[in-house]
DRENTORKOL-3810 file (N, C-alpha, C; in nm, 4 decimals):
REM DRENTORKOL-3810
@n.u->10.8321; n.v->12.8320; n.w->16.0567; ca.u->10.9604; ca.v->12.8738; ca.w->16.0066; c.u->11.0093; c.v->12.9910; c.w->16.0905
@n.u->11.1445; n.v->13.0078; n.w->16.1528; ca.u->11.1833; ca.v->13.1054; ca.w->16.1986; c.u->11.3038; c.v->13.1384; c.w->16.0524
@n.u->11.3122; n.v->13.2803; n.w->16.0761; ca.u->11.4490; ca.v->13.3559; ca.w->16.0005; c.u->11.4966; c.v->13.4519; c.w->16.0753
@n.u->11.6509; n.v->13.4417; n.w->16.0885; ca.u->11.7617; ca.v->13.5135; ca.w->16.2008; c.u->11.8126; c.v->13.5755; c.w->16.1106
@n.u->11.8871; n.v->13.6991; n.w->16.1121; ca.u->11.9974; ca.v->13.7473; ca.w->16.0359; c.u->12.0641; c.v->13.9000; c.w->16.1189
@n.u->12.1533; n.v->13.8992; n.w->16.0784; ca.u->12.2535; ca.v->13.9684; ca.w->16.1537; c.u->12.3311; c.v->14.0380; c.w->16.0643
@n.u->12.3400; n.v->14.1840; n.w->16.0954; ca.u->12.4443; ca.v->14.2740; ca.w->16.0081; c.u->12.5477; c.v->14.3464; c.w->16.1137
@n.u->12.6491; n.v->14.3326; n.w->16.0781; ca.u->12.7689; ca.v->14.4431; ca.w->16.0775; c.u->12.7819; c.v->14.4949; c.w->16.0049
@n.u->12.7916; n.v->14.6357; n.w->15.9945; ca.u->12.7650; ca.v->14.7744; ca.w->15.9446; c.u->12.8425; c.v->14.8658; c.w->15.9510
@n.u->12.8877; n.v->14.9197; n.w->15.8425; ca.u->13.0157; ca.v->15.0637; ca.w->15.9146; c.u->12.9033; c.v->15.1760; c.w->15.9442
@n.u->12.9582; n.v->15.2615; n.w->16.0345; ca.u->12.8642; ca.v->15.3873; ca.w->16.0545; c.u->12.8933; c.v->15.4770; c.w->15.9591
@n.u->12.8281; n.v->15.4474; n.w->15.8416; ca.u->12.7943; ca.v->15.5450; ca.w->15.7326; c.u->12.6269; c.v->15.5576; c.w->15.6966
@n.u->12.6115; n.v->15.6309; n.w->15.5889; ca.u->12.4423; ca.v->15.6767; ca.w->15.5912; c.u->12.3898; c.v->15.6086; c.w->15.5474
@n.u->12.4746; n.v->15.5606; n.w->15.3999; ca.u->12.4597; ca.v->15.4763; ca.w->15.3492; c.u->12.4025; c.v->15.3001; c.w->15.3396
@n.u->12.4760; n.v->15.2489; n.w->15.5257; ca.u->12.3889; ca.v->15.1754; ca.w->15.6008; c.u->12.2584; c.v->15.1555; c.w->15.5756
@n.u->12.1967; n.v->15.2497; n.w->15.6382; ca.u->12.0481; ca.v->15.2713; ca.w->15.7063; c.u->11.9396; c.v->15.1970; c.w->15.5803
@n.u->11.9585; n.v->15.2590; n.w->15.4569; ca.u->11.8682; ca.v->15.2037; ca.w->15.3463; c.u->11.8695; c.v->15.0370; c.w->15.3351
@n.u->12.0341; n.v->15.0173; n.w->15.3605; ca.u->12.0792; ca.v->14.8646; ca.w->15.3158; c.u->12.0084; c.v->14.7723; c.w->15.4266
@n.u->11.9988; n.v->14.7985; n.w->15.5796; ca.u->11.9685; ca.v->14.7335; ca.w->15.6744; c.u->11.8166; c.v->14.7412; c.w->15.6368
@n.u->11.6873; n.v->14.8365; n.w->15.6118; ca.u->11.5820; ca.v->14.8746; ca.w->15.5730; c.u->11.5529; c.v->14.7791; c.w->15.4618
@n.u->11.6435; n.v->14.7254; n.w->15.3310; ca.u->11.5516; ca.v->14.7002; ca.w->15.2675; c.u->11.5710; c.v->14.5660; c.w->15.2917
@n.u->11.6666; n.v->14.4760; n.w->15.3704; ca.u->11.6824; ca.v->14.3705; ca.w->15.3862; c.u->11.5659; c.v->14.3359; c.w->15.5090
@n.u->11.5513; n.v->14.4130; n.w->15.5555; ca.u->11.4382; ca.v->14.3754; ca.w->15.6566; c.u->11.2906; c.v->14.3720; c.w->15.5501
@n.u->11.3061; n.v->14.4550; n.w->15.4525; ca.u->11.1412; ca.v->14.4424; ca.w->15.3848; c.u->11.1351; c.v->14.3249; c.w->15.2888
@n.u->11.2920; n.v->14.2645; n.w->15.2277; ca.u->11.2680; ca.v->14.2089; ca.w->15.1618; c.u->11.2543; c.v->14.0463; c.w->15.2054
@n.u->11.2926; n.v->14.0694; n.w->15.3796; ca.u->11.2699; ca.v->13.9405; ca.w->15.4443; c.u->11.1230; c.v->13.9683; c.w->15.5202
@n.u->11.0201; n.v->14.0555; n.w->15.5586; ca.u->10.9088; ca.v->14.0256; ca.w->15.5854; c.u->10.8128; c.v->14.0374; c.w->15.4513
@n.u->10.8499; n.v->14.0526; n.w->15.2830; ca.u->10.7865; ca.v->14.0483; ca.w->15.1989; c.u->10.7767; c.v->13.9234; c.w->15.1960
@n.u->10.8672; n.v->13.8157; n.w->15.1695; ca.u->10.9019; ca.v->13.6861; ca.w->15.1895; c.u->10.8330; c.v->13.5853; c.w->15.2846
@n.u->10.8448; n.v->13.6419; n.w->15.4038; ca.u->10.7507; ca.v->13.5712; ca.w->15.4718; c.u->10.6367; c.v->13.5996; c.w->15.4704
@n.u->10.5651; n.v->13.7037; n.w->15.4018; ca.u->10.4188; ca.v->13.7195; ca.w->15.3971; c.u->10.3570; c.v->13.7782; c.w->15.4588
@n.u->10.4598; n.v->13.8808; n.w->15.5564; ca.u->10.3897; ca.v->14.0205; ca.w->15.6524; c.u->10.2932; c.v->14.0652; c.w->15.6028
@n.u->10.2477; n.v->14.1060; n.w->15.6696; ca.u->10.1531; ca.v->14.2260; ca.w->15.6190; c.u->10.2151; c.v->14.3847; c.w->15.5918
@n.u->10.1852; n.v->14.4599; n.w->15.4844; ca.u->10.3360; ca.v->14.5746; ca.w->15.4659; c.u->10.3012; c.v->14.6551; c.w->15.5362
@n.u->10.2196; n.v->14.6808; n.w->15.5968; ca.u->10.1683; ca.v->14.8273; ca.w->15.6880; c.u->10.2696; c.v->14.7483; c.w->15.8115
@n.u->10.3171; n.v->14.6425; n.w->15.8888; ca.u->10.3791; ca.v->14.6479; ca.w->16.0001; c.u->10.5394; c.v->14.6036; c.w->15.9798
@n.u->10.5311; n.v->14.5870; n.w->15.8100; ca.u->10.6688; ca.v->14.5725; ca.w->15.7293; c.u->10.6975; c.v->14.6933; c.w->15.7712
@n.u->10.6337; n.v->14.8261; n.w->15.6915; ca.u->10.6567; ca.v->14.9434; ca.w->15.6678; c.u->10.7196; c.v->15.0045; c.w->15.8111
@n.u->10.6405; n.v->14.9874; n.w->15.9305; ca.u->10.6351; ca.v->15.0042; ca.w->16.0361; c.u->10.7655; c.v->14.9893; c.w->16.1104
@n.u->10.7803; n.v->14.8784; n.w->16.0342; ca.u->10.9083; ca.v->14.7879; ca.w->16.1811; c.u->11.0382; c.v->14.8794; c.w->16.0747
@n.u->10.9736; n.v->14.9345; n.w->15.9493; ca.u->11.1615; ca.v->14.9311; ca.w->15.8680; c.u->11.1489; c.v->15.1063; c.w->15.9079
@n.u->11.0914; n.v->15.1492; n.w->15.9728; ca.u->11.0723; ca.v->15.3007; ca.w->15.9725; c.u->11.1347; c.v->15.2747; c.w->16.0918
@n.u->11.0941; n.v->15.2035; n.w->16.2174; ca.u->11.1761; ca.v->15.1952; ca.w->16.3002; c.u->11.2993; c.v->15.1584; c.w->16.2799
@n.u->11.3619; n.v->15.0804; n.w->16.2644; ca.u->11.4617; ca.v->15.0187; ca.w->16.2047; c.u->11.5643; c.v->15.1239; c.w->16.1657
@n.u->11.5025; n.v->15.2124; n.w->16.0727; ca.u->11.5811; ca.v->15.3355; ca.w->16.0077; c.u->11.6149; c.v->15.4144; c.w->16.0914
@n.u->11.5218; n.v->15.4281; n.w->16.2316; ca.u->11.5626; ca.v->15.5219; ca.w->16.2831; c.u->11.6473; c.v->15.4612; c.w->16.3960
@n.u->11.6768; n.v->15.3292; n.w->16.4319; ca.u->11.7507; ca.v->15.3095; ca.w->16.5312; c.u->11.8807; c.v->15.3175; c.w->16.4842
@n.u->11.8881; n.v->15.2847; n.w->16.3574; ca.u->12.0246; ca.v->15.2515; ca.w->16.2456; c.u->12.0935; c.v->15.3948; c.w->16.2387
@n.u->11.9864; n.v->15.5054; n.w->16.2162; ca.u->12.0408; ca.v->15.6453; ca.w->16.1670; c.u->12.1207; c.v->15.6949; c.w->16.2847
@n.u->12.0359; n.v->15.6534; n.w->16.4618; ca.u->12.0924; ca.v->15.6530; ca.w->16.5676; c.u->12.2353; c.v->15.6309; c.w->16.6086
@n.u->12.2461; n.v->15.5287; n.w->16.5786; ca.u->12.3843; ca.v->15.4172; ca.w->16.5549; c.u->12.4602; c.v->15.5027; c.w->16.4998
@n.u->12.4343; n.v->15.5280; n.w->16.3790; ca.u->12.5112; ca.v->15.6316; ca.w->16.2471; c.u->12.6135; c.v->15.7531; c.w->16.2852
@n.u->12.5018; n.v->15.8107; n.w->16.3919; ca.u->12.5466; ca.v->15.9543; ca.w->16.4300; c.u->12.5893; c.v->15.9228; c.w->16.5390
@n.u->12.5710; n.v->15.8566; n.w->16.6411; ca.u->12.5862; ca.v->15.8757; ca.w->16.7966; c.u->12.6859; c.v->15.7339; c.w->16.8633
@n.u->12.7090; n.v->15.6492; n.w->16.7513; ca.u->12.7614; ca.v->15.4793; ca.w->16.7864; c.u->12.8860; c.v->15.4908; c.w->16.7656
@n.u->12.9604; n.v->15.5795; n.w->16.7826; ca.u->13.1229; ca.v->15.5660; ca.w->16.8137; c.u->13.1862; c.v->15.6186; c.w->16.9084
@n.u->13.3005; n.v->15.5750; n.w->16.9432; ca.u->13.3671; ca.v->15.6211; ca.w->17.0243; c.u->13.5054; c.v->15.6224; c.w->17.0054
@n.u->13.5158; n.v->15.7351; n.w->16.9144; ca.u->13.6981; ca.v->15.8074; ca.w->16.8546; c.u->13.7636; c.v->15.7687; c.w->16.9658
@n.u->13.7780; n.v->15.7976; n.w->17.0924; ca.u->13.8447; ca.v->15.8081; ca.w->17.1850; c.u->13.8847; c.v->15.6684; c.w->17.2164
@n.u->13.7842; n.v->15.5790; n.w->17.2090; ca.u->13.8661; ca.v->15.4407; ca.w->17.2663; c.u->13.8973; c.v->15.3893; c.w->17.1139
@n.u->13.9120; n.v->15.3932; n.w->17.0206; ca.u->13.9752; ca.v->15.3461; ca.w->16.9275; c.u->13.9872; c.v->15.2177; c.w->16.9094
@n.u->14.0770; n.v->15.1668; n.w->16.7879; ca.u->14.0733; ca.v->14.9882; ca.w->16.7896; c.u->13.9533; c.v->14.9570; c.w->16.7322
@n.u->13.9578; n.v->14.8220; n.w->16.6993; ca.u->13.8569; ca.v->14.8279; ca.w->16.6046; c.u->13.7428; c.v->14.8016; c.w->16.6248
@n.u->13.6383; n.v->14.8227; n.w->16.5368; ca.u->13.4635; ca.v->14.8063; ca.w->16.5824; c.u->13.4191; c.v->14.9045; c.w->16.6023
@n.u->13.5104; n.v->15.0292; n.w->16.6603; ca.u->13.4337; ca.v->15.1151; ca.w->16.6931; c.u->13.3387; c.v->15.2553; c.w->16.5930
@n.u->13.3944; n.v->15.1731; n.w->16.4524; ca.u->13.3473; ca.v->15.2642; ca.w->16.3010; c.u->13.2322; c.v->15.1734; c.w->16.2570
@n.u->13.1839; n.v->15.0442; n.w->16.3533; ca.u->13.0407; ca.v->14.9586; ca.w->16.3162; c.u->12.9413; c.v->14.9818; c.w->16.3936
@n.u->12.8662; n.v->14.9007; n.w->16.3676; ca.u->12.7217; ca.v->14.8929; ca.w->16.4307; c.u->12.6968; c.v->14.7289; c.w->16.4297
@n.u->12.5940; n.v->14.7287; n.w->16.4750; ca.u->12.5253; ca.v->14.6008; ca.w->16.4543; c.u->12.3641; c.v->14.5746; c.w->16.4278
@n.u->12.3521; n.v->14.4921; n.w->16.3891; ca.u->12.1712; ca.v->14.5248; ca.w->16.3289; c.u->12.1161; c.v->14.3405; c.w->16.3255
@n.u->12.0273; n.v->14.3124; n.w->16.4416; ca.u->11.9910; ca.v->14.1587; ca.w->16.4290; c.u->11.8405; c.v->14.1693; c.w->16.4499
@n.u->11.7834; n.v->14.0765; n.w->16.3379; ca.u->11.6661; ca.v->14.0381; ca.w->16.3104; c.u->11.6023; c.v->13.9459; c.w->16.3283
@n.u->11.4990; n.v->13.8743; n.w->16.4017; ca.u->11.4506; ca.v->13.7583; ca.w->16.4377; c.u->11.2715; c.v->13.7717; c.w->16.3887
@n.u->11.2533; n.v->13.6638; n.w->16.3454; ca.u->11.1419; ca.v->13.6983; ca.w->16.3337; c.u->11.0787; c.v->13.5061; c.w->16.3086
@n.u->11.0048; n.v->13.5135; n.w->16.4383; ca.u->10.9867; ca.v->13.3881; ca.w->16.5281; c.u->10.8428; c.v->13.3695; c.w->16.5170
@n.u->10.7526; n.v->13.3032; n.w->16.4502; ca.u->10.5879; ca.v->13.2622; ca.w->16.4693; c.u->10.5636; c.v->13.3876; c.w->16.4284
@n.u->10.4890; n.v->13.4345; n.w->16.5771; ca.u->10.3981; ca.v->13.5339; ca.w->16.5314; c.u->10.4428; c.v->13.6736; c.w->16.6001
@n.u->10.6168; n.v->13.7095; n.w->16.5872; ca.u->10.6947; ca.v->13.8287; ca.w->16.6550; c.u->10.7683; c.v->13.8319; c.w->16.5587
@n.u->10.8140; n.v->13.9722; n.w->16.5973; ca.u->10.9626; ca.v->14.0113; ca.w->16.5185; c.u->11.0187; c.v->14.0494; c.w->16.5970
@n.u->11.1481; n.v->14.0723; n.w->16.6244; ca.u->11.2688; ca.v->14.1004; ca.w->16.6886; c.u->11.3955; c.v->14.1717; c.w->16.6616
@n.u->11.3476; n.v->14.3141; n.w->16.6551; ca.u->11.4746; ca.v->14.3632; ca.w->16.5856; c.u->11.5937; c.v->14.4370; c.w->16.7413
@n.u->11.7178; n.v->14.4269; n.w->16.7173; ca.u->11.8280; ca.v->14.5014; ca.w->16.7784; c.u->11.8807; c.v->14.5494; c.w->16.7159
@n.u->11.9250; n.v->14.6872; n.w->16.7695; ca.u->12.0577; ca.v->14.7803; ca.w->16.6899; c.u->12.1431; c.v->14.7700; c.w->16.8111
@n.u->12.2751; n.v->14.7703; n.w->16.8289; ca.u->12.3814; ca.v->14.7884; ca.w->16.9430; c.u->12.5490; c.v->14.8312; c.w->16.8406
@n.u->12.5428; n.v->14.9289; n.w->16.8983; ca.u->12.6667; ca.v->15.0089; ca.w->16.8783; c.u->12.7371; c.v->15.0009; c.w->16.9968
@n.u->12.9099; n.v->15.0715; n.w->16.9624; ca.u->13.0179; ca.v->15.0856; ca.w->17.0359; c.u->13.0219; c.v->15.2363; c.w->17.0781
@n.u->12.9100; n.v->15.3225; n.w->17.0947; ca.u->12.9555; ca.v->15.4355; ca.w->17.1519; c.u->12.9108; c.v->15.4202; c.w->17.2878
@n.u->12.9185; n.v->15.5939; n.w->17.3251; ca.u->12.8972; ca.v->15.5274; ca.w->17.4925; c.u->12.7800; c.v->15.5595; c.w->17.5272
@n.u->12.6962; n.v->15.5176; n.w->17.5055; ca.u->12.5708; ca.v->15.4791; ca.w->17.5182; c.u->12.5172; c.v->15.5949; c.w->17.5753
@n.u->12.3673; n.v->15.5350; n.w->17.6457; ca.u->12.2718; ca.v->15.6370; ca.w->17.6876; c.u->12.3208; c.v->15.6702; c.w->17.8788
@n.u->12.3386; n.v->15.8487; n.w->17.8877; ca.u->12.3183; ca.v->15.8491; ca.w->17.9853; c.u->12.2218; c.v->15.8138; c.w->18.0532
@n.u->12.2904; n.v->15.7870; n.w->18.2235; ca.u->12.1776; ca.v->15.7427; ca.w->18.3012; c.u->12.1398; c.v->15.5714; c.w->18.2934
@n.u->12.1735; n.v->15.5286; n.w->18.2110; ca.u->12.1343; ca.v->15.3573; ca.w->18.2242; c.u->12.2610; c.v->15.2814; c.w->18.1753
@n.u->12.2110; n.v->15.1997; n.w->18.2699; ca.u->12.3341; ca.v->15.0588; ca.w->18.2773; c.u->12.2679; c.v->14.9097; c.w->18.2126
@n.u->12.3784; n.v->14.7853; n.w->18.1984; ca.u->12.3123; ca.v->14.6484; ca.w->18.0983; c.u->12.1848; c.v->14.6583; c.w->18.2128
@n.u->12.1615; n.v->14.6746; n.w->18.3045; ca.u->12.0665; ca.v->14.5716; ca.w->18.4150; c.u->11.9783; c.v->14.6832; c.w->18.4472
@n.u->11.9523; n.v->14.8480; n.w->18.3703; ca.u->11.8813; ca.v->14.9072; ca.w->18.4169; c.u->11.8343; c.v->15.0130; c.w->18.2785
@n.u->11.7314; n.v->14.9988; n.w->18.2013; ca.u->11.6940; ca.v->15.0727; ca.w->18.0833; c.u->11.6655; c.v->15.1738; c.w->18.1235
@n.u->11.7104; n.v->15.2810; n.w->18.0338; ca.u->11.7416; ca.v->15.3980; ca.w->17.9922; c.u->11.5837; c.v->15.5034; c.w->18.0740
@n.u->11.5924; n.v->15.5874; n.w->18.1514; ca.u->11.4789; ca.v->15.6460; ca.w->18.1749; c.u->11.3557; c.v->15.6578; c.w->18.0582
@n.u->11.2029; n.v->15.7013; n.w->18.0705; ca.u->11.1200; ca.v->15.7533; ca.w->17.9710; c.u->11.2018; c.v->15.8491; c.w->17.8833
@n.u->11.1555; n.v->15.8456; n.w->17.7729; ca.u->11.2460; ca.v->15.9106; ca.w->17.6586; c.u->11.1088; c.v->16.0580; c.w->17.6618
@n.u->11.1313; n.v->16.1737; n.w->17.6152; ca.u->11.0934; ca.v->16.2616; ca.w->17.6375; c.u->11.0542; c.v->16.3298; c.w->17.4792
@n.u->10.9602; n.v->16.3418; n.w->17.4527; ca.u->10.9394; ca.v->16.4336; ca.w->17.2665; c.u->11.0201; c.v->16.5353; c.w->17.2793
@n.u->11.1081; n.v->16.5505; n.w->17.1493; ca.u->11.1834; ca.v->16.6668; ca.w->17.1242; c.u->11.1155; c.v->16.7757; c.w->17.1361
@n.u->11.2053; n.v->16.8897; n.w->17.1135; ca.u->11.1289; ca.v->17.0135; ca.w->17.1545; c.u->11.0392; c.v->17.0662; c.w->16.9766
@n.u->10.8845; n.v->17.1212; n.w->16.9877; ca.u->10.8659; ca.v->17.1137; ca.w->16.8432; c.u->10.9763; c.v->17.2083; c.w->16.7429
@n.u->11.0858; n.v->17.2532; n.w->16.7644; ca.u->11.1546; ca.v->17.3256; ca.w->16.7427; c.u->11.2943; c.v->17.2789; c.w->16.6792
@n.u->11.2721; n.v->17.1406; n.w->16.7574; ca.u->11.4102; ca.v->17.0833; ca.w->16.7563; c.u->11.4528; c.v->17.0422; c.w->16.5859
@n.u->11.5339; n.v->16.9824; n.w->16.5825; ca.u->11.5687; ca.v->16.9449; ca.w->16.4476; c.u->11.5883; c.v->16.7953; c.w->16.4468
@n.u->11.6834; n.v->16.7542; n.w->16.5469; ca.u->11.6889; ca.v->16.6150; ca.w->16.5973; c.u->11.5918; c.v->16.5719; c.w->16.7358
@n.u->11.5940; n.v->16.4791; n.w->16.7167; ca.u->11.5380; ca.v->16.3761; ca.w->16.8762; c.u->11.4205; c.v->16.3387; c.w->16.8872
@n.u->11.3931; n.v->16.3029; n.w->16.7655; ca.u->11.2364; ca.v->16.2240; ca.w->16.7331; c.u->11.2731; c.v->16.0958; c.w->16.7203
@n.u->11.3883; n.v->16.0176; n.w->16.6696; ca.u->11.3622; ca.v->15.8829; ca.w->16.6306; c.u->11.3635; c.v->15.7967; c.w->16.7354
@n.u->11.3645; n.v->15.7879; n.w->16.8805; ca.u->11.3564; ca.v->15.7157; ca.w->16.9698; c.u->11.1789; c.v->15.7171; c.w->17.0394
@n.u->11.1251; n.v->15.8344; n.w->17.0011; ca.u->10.9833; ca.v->15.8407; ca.w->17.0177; c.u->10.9074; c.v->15.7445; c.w->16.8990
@n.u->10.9439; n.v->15.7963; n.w->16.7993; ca.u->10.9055; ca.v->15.7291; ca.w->16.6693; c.u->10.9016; c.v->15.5749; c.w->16.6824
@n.u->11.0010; n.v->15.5345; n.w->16.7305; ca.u->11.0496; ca.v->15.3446; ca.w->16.7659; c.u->10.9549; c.v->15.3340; c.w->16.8796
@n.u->10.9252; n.v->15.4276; n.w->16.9933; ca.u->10.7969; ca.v->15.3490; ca.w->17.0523; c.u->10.6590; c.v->15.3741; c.w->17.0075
@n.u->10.6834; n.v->15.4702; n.w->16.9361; ca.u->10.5321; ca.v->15.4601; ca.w->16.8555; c.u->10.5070; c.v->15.3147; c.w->16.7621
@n.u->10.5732; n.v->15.2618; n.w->16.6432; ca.u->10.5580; ca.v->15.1876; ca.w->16.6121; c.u->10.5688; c.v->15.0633; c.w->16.6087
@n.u->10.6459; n.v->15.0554; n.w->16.7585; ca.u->10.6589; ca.v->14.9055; ca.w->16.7917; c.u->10.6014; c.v->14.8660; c.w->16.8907
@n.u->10.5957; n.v->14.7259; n.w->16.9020; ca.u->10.4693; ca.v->14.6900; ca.w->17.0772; c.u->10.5429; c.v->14.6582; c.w->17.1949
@n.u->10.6847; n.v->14.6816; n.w->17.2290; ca.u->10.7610; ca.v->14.6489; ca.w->17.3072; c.u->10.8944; c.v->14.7074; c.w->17.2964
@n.u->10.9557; n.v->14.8316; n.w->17.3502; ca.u->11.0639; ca.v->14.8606; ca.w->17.3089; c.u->11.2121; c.v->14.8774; c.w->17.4476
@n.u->11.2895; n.v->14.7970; n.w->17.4849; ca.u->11.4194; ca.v->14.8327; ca.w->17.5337; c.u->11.5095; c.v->14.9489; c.w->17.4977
@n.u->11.5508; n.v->15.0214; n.w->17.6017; ca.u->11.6352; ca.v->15.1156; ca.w->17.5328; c.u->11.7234; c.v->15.0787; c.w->17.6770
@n.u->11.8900; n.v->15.0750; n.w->17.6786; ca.u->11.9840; ca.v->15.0458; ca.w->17.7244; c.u->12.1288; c.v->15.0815; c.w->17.6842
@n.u->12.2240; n.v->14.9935; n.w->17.7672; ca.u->12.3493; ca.v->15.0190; ca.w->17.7322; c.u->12.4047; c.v->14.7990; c.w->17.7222
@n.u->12.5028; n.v->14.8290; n.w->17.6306; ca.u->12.5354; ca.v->14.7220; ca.w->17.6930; c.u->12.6776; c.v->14.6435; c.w->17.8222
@n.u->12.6263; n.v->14.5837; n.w->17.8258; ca.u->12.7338; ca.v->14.5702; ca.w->17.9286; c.u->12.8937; c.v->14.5341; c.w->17.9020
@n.u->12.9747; n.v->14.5820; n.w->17.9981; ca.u->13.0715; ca.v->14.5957; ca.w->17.9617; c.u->13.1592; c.v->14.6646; c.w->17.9045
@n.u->13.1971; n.v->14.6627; n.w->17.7820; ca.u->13.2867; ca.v->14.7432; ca.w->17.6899; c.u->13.1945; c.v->14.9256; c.w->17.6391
@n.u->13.0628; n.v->14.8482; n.w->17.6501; ca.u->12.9711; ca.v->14.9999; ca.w->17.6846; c.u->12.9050; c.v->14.9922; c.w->17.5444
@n.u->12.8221; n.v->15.0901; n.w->17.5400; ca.u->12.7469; ca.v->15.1192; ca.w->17.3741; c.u->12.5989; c.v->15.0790; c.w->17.3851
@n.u->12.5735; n.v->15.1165; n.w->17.2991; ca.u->12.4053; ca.v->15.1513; ca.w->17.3065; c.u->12.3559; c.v->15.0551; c.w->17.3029
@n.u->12.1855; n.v->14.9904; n.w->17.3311; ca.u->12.1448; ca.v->14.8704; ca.w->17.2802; c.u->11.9355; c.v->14.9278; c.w->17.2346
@n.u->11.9228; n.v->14.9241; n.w->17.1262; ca.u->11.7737; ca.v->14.9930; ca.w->17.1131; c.u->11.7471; c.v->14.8544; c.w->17.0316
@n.u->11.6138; n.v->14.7922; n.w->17.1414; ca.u->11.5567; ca.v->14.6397; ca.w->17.0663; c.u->11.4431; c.v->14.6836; c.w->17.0695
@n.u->11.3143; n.v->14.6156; n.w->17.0058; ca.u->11.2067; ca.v->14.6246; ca.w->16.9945; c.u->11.1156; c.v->14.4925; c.w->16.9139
@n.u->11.0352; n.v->14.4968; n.w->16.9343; ca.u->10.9580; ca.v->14.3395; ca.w->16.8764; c.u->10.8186; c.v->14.4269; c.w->16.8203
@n.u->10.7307; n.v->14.3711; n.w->16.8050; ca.u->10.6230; ca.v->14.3658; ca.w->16.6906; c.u->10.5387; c.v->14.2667; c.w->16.6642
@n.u->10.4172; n.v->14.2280; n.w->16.7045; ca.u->10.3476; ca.v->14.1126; ca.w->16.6690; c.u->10.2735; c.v->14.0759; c.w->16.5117
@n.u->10.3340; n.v->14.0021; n.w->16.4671; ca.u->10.3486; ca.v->14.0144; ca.w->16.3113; c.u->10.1605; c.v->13.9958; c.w->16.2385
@n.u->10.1310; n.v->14.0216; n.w->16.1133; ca.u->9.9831; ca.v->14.0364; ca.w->16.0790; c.u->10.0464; c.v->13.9749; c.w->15.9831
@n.u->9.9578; n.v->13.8694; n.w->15.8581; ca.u->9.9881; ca.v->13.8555; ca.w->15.7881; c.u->9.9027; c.v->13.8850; c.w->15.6357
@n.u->9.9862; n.v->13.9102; n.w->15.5662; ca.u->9.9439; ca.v->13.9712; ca.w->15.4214; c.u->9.8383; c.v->13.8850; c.w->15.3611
@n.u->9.7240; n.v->13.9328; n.w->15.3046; ca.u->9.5910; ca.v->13.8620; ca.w->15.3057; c.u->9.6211; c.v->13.7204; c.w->15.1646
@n.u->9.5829; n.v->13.6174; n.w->15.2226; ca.u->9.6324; ca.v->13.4750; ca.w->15.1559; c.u->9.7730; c.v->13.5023; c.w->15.1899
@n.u->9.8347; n.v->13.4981; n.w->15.2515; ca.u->9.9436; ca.v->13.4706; ca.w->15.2843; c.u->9.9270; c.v->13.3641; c.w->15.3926
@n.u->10.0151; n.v->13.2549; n.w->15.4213; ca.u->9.9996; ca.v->13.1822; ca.w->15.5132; c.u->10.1543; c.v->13.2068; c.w->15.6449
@n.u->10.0717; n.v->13.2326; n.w->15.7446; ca.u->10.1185; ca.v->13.2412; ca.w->15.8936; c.u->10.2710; c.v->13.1700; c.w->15.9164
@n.u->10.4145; n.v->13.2033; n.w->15.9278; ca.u->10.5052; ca.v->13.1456; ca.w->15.9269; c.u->10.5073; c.v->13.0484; c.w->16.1079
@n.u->10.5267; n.v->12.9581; n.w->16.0342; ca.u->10.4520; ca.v->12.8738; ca.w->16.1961; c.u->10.6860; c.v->12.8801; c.w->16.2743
@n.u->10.6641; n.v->12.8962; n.w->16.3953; ca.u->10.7839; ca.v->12.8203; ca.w->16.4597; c.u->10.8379; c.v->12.7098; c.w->16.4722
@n.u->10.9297; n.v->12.6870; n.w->16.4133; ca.u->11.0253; ca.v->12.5584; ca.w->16.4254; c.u->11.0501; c.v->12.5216; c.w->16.5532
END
């Protein structure tokens, strides 16, 4: 069985929980295991909260630019999450060239942990822009465990 799903999102805070629990209540479902449920929605939160604060762009205006986007795949034995917003993305990287090593905040700082945090808990992480019209793109995957008697969601 594969399951896809896809959110458009306004950049409010409010978001972040809604995208979070739809992701737990679709790897409860399939029979994750919750320690890499827990895992993937901690990431998740923090790419979303990302989006939240940093995914607009007042200046080019018109619409979309007060959303986000949030897509979920979760294929055999992976998961597949993307966040991609309309702001202007990460300096320094282009669609065809990811974003330099991301660097630990300072211990001082207040912000700039949640992009460390997303490669801590995931097994594969992209950080980019996308192409074109511009805006962020933070994907990441996860090789899924499954919850004990739970049976293995096989690929269609």
């Amino acid at each position: 069985m594969s399951i896809w799903w896809s959110l458009h999102l306004r950049r409010e805070a409010a978001s972040v929980p809604l995208a979070r629990r739809l992701l737990l209540g679709t790897m409860e479902t399939a029979g994750v295991d919750p320690d890499i449920s827990y895992d993937l929605s901690v990431a998740l939160s923090e790419a979303c909260a990302n989006a939240v604060e940093h995914g607009g762009d007042t200046a080019r205006g018109g619409p979309g630019v007060e959303a986000y986007r949030v897509t979920a795949y979760l294929d055999g034995e992976k998961c597949r999450i993307e966040v991609a917003d309309a702001g202007p993305g990460f300096p320094g990287a282009c669609a065809d060239r990811p974003r330099p090593r991301i660097r630990p905040a300072h211990t001082d700082a207040e912000h700039g942990r949640g992009l460390c945090l997303i490669q801590e808990l995931a097994d594969h992480v992209h950080i980019g822009n996308k192409p074109g019209r511009g805006g962020a793109v933070v994907s990441f995957d996860k090789v899924l465990k499954w919850r004990e008697g739970a049976a293995p969601m096989m690929a269609v």
